[in-house]
C-alpha positions in Angstrom: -46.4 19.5 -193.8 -45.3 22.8 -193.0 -47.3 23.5 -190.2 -46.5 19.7 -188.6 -42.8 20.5 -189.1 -43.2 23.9 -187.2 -45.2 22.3 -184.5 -42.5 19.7 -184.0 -39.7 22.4 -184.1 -41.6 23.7 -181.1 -42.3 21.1 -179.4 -39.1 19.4 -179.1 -37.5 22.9 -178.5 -39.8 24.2 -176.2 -42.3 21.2 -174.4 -40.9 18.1 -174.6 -37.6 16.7 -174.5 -36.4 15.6 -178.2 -35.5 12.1 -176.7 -38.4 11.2 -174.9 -42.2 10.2 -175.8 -43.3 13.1 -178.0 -46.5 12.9 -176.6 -48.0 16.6 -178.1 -46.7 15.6 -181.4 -48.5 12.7 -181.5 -52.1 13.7 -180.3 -51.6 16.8 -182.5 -50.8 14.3 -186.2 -53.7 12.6 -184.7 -56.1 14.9 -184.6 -55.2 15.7 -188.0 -55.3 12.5 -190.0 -58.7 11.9 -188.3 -60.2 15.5 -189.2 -58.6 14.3 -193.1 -60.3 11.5 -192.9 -63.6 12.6 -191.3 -63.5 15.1 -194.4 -63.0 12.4 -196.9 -65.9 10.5 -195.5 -68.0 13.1 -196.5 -66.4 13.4 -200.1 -66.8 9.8 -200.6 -70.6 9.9 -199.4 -71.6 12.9 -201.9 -69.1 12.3 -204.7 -68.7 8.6 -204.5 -67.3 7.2 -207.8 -68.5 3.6 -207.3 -71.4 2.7 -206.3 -70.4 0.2 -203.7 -68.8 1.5 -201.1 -67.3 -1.4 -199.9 -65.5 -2.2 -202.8 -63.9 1.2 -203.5 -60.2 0.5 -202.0 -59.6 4.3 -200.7 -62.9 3.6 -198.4 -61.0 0.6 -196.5 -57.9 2.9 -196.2 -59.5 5.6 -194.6 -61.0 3.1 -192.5 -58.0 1.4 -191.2 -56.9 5.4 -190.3 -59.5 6.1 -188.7 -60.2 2.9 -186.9 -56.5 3.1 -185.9 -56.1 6.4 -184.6 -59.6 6.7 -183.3 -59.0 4.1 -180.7 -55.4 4.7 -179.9 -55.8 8.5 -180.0 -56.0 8.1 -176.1 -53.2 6.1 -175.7 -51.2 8.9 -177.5 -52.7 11.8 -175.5 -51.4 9.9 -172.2 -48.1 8.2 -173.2 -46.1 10.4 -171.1 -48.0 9.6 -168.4 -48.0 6.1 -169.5 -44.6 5.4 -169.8 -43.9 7.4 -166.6 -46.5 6.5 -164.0 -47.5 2.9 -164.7 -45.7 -0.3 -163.9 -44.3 -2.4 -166.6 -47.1 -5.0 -166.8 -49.6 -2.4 -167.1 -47.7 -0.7 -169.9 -48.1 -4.4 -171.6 -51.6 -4.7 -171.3 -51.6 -1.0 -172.9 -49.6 -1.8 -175.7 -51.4 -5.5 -176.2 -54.3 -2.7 -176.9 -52.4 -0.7 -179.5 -50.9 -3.8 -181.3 -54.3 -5.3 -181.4 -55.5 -2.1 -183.0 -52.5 -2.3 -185.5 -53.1 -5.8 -186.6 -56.7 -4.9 -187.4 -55.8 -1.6 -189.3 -53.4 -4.3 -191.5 -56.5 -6.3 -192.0 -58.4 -2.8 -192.8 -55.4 -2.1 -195.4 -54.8 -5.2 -196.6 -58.7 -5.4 -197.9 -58.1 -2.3 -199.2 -55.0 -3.0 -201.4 -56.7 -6.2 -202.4 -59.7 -4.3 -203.9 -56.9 -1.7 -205.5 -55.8 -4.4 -207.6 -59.4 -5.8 -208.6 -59.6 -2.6 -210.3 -59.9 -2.1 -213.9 
């Protein structure tokens, strides 16, 4: 935590303006929570605790982040450029992308919750 609030200090301080996209923040959280989860992965394939993957609920919630980030991670890298340089219905169709990408990271989360409360 300490090192996202320092990087945001600088950011808005020193790169980007406070009150627009935060475009550096963004990639930079991202490449974090998908290096977390890339590390879990692993945990979960040498220390699994179940034997079924597929019904272990913290294996669907590090799907959903990393199906979610992973495919909008672009879309964060280039939002400045995004929201300055493109015309409003090609914003839409980017942002029909990225809420597409939320609704299945629901799904993702919602299966995992589900199996949370199979548990015993």
């Amino acid at each position: 935590m300490g090192v996202v609030l320092c990087f945001f200090v600088w950011d808005s301080l020193a790169q980007q303006n406070i009150t627009g996209v935060q475009s550096y923040m963004i990639t930079f959280c991202t490449v974090l929570l998908l290096g977390y989860a890339t590390v879990y992965y692993e945990h979960l394939l040498h220390t699994s605790p179940v034997t079924v993957l597929l019904k272990y609920p913290l294996f669907w919630i590090n799907s959903a982040v990393t199906y979610y980030y992973g495919l909008n991670f672009f879309i964060f890298i280039f939002s400045t450029y995004i929201f300055e340089n493109l015309k409003d219905h090609e914003i839409v169709v980017v942002w029909i992308f990225h809420n597409t990408n939320n609704i299945i990271k629901n799904v993702l989360l919602a299966v995992g919750i589900y199996y949370a409360g199979k548990e015993e």
